[in-house]
LUMKOL-157968 format. One record per atom (N, C-alpha, C, O): x, y negated, z. Coordinates in steps of 0.001 Angstrom, whole numbers, plus 500000, padded with zeros to 6 digits. Each point is the difference from the previous one (the first is absolute). Example, Ala and Ser with C-alpha at 12.3 -4.5 7.8 and 13.67 -1.06 7.14 Angstrom:
513190505690507800499110498810500000500900498800500000501036500019500665498614498931498615500820498810500060499230498910500730500509498892500169
! end
This chain:
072701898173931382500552501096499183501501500115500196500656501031500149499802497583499819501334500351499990500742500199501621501204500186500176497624499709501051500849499907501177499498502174499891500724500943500319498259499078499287499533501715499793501755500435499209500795500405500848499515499557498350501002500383499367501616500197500882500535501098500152500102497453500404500572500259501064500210500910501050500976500705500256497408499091500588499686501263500688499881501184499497499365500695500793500976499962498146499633500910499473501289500596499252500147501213499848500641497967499762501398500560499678501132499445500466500960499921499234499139499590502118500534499179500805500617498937499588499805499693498824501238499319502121500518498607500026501074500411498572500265501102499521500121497707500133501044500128499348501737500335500877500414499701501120500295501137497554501225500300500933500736499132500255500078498927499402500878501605501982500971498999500510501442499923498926500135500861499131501069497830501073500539500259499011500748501164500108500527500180498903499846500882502034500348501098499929499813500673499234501075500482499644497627500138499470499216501019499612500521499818498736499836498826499667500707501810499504500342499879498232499141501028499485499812501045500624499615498687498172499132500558499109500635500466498857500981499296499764498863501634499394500654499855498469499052499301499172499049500699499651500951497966499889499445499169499315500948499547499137501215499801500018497218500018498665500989498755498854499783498761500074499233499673500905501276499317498300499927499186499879498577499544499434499617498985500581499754501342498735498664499418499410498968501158499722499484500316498928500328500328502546499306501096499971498424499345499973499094500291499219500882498466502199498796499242499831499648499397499411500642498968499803497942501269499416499553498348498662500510498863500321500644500150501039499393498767498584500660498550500351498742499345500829500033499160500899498777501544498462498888498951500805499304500570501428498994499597500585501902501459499732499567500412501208500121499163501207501100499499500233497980500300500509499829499051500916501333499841501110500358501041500550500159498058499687501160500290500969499727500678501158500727500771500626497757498741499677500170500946501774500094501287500224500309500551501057499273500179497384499867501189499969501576500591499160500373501070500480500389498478498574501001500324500148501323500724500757500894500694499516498906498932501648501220500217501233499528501538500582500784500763500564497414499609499117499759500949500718499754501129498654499858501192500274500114498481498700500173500599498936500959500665500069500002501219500173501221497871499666501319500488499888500479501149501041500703500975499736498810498710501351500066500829501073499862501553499128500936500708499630498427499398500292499197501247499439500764500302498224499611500851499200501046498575500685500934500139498506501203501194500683500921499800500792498625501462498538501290500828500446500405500555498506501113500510499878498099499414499092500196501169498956500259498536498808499221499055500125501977500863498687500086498645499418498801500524498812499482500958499426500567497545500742499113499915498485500200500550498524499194500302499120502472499712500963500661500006498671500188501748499916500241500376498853499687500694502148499608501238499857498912499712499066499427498980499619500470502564500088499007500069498647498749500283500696499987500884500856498755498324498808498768499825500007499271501231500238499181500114500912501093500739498328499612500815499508500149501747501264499262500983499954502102498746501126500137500886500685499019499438501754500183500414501145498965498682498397499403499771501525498983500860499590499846500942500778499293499045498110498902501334499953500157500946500155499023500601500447502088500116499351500803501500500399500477499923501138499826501088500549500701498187500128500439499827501275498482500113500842499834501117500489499067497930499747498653500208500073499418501548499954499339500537500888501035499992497971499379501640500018500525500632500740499346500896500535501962498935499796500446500727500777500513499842501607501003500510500499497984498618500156500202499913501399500247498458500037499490499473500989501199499639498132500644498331500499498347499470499719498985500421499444501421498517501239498485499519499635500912497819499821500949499357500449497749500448498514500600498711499689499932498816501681499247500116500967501728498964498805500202498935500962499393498874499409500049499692498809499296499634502229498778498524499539500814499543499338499194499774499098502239499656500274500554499350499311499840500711498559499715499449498937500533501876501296499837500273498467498419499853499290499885499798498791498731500350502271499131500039499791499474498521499116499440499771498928501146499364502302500016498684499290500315499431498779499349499277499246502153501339500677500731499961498462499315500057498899499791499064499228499667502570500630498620500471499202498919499235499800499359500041498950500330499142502117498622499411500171500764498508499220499213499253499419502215500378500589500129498917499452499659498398500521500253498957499398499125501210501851499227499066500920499928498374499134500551498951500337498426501364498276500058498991499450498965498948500585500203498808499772498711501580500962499442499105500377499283500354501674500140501092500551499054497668500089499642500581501554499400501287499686500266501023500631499018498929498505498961501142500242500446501043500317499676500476501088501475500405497797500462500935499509501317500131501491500555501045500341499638497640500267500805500358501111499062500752501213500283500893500799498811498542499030498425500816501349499719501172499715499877500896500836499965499252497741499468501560499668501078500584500744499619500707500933501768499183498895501126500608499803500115500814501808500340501109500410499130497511500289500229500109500873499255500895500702500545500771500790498214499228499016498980500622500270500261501668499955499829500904500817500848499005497324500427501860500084500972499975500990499839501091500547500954498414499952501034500571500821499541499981501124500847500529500721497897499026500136499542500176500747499264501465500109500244500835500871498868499293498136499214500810499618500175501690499890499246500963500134502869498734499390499476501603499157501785499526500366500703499305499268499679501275501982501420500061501167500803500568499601501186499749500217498235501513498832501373500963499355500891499410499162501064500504499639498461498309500011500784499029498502501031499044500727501007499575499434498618500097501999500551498887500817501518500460500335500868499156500226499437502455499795501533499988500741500983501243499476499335500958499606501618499163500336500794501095499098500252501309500654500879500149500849498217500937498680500841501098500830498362500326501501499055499224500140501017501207500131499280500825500738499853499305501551500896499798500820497612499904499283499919499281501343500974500766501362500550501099499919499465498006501258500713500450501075499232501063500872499013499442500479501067501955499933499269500757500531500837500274501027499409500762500765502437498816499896499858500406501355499758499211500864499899498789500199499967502885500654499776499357501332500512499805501130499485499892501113502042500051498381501195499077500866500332499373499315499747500028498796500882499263501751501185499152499189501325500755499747500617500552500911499755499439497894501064500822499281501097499546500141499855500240501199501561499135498729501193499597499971500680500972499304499725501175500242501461498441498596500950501170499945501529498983499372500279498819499790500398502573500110501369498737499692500557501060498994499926501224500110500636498060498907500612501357499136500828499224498877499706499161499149501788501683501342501726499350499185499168500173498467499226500955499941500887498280498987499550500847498793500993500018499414499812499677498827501639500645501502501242500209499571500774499449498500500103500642498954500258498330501260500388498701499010498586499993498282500051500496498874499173498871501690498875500501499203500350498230499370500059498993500706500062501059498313500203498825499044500011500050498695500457500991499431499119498113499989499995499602498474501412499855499439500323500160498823500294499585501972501088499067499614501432501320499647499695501055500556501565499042498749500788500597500265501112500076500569500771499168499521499685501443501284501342499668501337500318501372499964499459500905499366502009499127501822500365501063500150499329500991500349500031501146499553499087498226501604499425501028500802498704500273499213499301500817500599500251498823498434498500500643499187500324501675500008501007500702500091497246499551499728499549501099500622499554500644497589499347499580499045501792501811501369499788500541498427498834500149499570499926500290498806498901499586501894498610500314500092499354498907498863500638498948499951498650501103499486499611498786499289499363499106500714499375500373500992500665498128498598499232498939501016498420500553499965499230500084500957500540500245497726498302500395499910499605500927500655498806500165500247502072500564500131499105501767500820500654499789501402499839500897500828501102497664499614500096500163500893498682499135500738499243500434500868500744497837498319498542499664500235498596500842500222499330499967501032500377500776497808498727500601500203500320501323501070498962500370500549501483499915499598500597501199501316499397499330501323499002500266500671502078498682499447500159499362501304498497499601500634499711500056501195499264499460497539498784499061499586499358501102500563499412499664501028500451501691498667499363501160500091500131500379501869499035500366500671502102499470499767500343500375500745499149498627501711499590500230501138500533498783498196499309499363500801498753499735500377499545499509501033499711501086497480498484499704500073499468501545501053498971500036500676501879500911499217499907501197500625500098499810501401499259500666500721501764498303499915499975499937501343498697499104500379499422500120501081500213499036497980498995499213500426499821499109501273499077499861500803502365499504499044500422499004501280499620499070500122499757499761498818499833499074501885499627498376499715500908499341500271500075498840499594501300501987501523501018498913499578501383500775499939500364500679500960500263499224498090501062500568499455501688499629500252500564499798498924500092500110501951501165499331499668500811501008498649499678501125499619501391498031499908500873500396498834501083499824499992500321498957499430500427501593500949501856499315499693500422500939498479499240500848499534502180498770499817500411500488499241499433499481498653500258500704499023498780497823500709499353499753498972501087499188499099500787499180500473499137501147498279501337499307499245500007498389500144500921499229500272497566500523499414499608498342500079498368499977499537499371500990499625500138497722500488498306499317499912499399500992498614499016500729500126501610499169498831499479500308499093499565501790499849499012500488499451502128500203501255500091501608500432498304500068500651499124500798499666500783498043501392499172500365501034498493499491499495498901500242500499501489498875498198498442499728499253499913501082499521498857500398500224501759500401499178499660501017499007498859501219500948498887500526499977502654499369500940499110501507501235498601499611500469499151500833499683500300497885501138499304499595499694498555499832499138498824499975500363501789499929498411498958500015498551499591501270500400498844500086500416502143501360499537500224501097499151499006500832501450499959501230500001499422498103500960499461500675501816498677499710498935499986499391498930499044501220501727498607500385500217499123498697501115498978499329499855502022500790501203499573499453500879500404498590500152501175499874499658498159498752500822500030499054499680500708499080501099499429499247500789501861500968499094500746499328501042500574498863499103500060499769498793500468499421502766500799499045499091501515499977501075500256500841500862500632497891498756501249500631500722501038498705499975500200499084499202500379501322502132500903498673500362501696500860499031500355501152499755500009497952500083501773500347499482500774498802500470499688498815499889501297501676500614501040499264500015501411501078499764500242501113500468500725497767498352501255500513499605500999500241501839500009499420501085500621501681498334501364499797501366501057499914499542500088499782498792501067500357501994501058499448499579500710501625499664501124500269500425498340500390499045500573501521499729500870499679498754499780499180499109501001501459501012500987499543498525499266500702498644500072499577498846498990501965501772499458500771499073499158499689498912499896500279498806499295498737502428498903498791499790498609501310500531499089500354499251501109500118502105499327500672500416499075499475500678500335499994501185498204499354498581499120498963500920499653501148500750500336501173499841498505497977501501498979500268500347498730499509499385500071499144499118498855501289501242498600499764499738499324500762501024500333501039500570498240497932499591498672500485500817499166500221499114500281499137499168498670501576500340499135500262499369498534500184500952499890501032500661499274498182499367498659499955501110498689499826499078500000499327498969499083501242501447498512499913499575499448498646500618499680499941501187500184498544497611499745498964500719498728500129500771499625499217500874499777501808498729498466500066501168499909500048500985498965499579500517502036500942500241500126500675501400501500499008500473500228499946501208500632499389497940501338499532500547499773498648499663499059499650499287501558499777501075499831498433499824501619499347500870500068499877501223501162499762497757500873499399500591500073498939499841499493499330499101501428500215502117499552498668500371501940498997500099500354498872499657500292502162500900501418499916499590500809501000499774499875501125500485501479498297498346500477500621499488501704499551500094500499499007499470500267502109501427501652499325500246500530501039499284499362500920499489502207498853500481501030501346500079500634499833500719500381498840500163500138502268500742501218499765501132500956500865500058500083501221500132500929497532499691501431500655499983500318500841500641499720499990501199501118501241498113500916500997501159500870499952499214500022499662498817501145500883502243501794499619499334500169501762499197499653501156500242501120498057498688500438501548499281498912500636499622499944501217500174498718497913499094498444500998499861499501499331499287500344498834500191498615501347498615498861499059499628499626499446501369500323500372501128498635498285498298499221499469500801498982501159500304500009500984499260498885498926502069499135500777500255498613498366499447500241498793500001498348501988499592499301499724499967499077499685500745499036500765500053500967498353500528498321499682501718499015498684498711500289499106499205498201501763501465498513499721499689500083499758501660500779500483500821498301498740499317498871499412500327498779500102499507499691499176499139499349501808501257498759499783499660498862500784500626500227501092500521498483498352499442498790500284500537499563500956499012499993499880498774499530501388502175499238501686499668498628499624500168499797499572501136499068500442498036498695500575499965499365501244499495499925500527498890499575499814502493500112501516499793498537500531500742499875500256501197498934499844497627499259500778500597499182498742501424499507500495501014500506498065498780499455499415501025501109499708501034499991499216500949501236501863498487501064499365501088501078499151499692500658500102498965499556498974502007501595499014499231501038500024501191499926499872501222501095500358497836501340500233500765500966498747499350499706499389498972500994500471501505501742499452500144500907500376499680500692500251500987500159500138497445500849501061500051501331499343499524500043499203499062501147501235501731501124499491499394500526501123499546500108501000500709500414498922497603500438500759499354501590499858499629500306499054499274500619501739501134501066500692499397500811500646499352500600500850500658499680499066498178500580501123498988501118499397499758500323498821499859500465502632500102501680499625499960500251500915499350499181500859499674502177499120499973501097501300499477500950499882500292500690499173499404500006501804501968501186499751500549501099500097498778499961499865498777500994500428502168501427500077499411500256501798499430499507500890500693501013499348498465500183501841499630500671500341501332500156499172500897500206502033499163500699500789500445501519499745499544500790500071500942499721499676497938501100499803499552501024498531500699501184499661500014497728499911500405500495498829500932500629500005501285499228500453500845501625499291499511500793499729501616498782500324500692498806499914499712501889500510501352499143500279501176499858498577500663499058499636500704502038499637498947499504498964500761499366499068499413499549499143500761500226500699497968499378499740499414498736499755499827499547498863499873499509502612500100498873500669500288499672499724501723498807499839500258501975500109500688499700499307501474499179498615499721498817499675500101502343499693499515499850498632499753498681499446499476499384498999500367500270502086498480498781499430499279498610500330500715498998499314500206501355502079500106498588500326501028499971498972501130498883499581500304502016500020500265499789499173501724499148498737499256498860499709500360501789499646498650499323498665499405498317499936499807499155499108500064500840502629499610498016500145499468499783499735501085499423498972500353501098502117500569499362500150501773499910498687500705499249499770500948501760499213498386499969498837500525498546499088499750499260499420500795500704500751497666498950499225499264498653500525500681499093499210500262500820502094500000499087500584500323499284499482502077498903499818500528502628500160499933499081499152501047499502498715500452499164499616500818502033499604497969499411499060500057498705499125499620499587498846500107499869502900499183498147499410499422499511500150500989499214499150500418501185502400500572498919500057501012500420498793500933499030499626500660501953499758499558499278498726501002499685499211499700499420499373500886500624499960497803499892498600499385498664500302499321499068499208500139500783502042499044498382499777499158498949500721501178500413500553501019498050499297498571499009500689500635499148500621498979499228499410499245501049502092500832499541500707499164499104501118500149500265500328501156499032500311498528499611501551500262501165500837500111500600500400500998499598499785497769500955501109499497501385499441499233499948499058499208500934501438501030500974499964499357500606501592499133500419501068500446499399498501498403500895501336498955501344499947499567500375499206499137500179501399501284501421500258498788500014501204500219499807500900500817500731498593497351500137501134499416501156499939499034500584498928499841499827502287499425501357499788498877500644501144500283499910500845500890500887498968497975501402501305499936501190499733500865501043499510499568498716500890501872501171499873501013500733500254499900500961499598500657499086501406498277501676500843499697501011500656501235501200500250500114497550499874500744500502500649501335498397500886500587498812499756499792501952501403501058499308500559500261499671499962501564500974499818500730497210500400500150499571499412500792501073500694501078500383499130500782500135501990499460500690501146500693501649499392500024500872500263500829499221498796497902501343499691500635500556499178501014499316499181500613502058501022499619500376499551501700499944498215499196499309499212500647501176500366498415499791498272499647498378499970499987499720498895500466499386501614499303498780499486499881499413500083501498498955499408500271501682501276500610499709500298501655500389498461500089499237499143500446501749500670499185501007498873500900499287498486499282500287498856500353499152501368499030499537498610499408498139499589500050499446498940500292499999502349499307498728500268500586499112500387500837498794499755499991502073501120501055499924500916500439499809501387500316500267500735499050499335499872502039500079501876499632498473499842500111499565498934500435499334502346499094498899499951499911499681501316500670500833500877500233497534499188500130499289501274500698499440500564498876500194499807498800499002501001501878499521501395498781499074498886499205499944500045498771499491499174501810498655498971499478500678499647498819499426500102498916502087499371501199500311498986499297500483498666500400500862499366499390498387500166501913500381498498500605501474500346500167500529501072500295500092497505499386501367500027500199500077498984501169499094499244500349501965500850500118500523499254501789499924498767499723499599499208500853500843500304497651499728498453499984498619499328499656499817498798499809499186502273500147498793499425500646499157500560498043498852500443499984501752499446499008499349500304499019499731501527499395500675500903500495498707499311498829498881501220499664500714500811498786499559499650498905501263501173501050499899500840498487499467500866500518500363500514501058498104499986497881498957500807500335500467501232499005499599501137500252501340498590498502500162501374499436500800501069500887500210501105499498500295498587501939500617500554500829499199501168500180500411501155499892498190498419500444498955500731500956499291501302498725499179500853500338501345499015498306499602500808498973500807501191499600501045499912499355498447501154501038500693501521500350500513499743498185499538499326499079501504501506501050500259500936498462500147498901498942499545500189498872501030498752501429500435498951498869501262500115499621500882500039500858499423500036497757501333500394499564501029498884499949501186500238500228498493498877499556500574498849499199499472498959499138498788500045499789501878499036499677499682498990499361501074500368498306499871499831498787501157500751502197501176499541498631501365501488500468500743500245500950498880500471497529500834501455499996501758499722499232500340499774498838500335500354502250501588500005499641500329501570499899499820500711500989500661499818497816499923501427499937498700500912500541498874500051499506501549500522501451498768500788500184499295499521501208498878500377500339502335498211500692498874499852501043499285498377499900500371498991499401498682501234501301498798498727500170500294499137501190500051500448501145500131498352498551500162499054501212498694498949499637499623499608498896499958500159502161499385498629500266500379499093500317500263499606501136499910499466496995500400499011500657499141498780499765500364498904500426498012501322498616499360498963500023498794499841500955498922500592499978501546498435500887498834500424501009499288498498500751500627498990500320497727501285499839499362499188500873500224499412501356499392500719500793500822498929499434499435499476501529499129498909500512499749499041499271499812501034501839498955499086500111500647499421501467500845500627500640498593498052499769499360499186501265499319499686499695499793499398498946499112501082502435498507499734500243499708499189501066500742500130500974498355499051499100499529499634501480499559500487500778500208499872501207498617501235497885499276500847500939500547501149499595500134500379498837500310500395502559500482501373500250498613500947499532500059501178500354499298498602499249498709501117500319500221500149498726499456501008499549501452498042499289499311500218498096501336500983499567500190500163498795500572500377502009501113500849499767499110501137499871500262500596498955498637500029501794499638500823499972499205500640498053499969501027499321499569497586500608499066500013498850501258499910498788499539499929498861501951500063501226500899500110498695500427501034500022500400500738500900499497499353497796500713501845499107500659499642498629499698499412498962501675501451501743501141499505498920500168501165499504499891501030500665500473498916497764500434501335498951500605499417499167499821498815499720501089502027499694500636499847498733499082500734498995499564501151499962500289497668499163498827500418498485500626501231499283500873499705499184498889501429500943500301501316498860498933500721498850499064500798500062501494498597499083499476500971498554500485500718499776501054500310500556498303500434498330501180501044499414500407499543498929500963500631499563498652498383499713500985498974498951500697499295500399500435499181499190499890500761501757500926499195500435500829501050500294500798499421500737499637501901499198501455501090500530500196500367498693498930500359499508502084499708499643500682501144499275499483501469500364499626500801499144500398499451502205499370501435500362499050499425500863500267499248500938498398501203498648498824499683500510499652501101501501499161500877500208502083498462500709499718500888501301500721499557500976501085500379500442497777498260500043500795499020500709500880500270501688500794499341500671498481502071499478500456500592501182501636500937499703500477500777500827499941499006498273501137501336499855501286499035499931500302499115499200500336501390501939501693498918500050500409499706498611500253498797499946499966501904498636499978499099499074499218499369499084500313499974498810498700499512501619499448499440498923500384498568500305500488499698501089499349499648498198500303498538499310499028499447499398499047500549499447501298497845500703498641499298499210500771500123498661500965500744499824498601498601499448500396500103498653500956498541500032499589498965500527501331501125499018501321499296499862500047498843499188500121500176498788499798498563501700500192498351498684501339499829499633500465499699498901500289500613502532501507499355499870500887500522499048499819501161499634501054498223499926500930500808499081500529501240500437500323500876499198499798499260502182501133500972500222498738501649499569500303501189500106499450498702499808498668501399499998499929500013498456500304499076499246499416501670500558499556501144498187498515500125500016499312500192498998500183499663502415498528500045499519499403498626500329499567499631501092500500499597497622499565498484499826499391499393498912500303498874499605498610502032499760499108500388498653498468499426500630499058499640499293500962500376502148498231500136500652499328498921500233498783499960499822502038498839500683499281498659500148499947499891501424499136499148500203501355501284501000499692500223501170501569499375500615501131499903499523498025499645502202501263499684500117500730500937500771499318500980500301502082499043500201500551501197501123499815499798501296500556500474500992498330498525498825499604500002501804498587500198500009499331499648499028499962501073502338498251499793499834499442499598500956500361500171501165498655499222498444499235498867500990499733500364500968500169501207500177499395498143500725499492500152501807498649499351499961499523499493498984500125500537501719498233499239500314499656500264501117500242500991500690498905497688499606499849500227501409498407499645500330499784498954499388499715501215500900498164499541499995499628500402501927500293500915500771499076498044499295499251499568501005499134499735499899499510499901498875499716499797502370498226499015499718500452498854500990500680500118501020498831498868498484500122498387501005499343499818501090500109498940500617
! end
């Protein structure tokens, strides 16, 4: 029963993986072996009110084996078998939010523009609550399995967003050295992702960038993926500055392709530079209509007619949050398609094609900062393995 269970809601996580858990969510007499994989599965606390998992339930969340357990009280073997049995039995109770139906693999990356609990200069006039449930809204809509995040205030911001998703991810954090206290975060569907390591690597004059390590199951297929998320330097920064920090990624970046063996390699983040400029020629290189750039890696949103932007300064759109890939095999360029995610809740003027429209504004400097959204919009990129 219990090796059925394992197989069935996989290994326990690595110490990478953070959960939002309490302290004495599990009975005391719960068996230790089953503890570690319990906890796994602890995303929603105990000390929330009881009372919003049945309403949450009606309306699309569905309970996690830990809470099921809770309920069940696992006072004795028996009542732990029954328990087990329903969660075998009746799958809709087993996971939060709406089984996985694509049929690529999704990626996306998205600034959520100083999105924090906490108060600083740079907080966003927006309330923390409508910027949470906004943001929450906004991700279950892209329906990604793996998410990078820059711009997160800190751990607790990123439990909330987290809680406040549909969909049942869990997520690496690490603090940077931003004075703002601007992290990164990965957000991944443990079904399909599985990391295995977790660094940060220095660049001068920049947060740290974020690299995963980890194995893709996908559909019968397994890949190798080294993951990247960064947030360059602004625009407001020296030019030489902004040199400096890009050559260091480009650095980090080849030194995976000779030292690791991977499928794929992703980065991704807010470059704060655009693919057309003469520094991003000189550091990445120049690219074809496809997208391949001279130094051998893939931005596929190249190859996507009629893309406006990521991020509106007055009335024009630059791209500056963007994918790229190294592949091993040249043939899986064909099978990636890059877009920038557009709603119409996400513009002030719901008309994402017209030189002024705008996303809707977090930062202070903007008047329209009532919506919960951030001033940048996501990218995504989906393939098949």
């Amino acid at each position: 029963m219990l090796f059925c269970y394992y197989s069935f809601y996989g290994s326990p996580p690595t110490a990478t993986t953070r959960r939002h858990k309490s302290k004495s969510f599990i009975p005391k007499n719960t068996p230790q072996h089953l503890k570690t994989t319990l906890t796994h599965y602890t995303k929603i606390s105990i000390y929330s009110q009881i009372g919003t998992h049945l309403s949450n339930n009606l309306s699309g969340k569905r309970f996690l084996p830990t809470q099921i357990y809770y309920f069940c009280g696992m006072r004795s073997p028996i009542i732990q078998i029954v328990t087990t049995l329903i969660l075998f039995t009746v799958p809709s109770l087993t996971a939060k939010g709406e089984s996985r139906t694509n049929s690529r693999v999704v990626i996306a990356f998205y600034n959520t523009n100083n999105l924090s609990n906490e108060s600083t200069a740079n907080s966003r006039p927006d309330s923390y609550a409508t910027a949470i449930i906004n943001t929450a809204k906004l991700l279950d809509d892209m329906k990604a399995d793996i998410v990078g995040l820059c711009e997160v205030g800190n751990e607790k911001t990123l439990q909330d967003l987290v809680s406040a998703t549909k969909t049942d991810y869990s997520y690496i954090h690490r603090e940077t050295n931003d004075p703002r206290g601007a992290d990164i975060a990965l957000l991944y569907r443990a079904d399909i992702l599985s990391p295995h390591k977790v660094e940060q690597l220095s660049i001068p004059n920049c947060r740290q960038a974020l690299h995963i390590s980890a194995t893709l199951l996908f559909n019968n297929q397994k890949e190798e993926l080294e993951i990247l998320v960064c947030h360059m330097p602004a625009k407001n920064n020296s030019y030489t500055q902004r040199k400096k920090a890009l050559k260091q990624l480009a650095q980090h970046i080849d030194s995976l392709r000779n030292s690791t063996v991977y499928d794929k390699m992703i980065i991704m983040g807010d470059m704060n530079i655009e693919p057309t400029s003469l520094l991003f020629k000189k550091i990445f290189g120049k690219h074809d209509k496809s997208g391949l750039l001279s130094s051998g890696l893939f931005l596929p949103q190249i190859a996507t007619p009629n893309e406006t932007g990521t991020y509106a300064f007055g009335n024009r759109w630059s791209a500056l949050d963007l994918i790229m890939v190294d592949s091993k095999t040249s043939s899986d360029i064909k099978n990636m398609k890059c877009s920038i995610f557009i709603r119409d809740y996400l513009f002030a003027n719901p008309s994402p094609t017209t030189n002024n429209t705008k996303p809707y504004r977090g930062a202070p400097r903007s008047r329209n900062h009532t919506n919960g959204f951030s001033d940048h919009l996501p990218i995504i990129l989906k393939y098949i393995p």
